[in-house]
N, C-alpha and C positions, 0 to 999 in steps of 0.2 A: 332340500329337505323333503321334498314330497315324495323324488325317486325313491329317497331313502324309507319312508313311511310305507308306501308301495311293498316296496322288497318283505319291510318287518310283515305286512301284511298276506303276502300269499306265498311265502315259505314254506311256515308249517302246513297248510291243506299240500300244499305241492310234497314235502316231506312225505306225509302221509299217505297219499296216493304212490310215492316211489317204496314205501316201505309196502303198503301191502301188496303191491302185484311183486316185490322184486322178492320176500315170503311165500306169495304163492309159486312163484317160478323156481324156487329154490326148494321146495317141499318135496318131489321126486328125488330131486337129489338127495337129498337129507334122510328120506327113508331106504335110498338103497345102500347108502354108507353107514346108516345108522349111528350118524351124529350130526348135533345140530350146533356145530359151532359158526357155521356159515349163517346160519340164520340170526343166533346171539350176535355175530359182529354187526350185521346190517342194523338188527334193532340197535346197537348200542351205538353207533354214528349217528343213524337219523334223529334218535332219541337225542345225544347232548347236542345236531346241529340245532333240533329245536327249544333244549332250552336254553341254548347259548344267543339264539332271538330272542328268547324271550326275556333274559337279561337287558338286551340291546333295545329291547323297544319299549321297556320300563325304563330305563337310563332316557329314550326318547322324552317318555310321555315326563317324566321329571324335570329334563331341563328345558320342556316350553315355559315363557317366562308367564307367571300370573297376574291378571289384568291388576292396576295398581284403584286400590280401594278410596281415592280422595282425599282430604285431607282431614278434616273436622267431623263428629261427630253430626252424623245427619247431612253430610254433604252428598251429594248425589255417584257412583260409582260410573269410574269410568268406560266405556261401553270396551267390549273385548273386539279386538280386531278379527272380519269374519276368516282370514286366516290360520290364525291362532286356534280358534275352535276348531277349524277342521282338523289342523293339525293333534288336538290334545284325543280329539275322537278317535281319528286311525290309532295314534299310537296304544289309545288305550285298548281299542278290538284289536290291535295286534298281540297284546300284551296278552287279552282274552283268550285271542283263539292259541296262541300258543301253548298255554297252558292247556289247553282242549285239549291240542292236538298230540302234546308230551302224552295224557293220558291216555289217548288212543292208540298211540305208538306201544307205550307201556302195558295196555288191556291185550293190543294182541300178540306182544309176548310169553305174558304170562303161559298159554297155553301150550306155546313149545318149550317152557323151562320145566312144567309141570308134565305134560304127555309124552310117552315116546315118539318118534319120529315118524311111526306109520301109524298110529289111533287116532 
């Protein structure tokens, strides 16, 4: 479970670091061709590799099981296993930063859907 958490974890920053330098290295090219479909396809794999994690690490953070509440009214709850919290944490900053990290992938698209290829 943890690798897995791990993974949900440092995809997207990793996505997004492979999208912007692999945008910047494709920029020359794109303005001497005068088309940016090279650039569209790259945003648009990193973009759904990350939010196809970020599906995967809310499906995480959902089926850690929740601590079970007692029985009676006023009985004391049961303490959460220190596991379990770790686990509900990562999955939820993964869930976070994914969703970060789609926007950031998505922010700097925008700019080559909208500018020509050399402005």
């Amino acid at each position: 479970m943890d690798r897995r958490l791990w993974t949900h974890l440092l995809v997207p920053p990793a996505a997004w670091a492979v999208h912007l330098q692999t945008c910047y290295s494709l920029h020359q090219q794109a303005c001497e061709s005068n088309t940016r479909v090279m650039l569209w396809i790259v945003s648009l794999v990193l973009f759904a590799l990350v939010a196809f994690n970020a599906v995967r690490s809310y499906a995480a953070w959902q089926s850690i099981p929740r601590p079970y509440a007692g029985g009676a009214a006023g009985a004391p709850e049961e303490e959460e296993p220190r596991w379990e919290g770790r686990a509900k944490f990562m999955a939820a900053a993964a869930f976070a930063g994914s969703l970060f990290f789609a926007l950031m992938i998505l922010g700097q698209t925008i700019p080559t859907v909208m500018l020509r290829p050399c402005d």
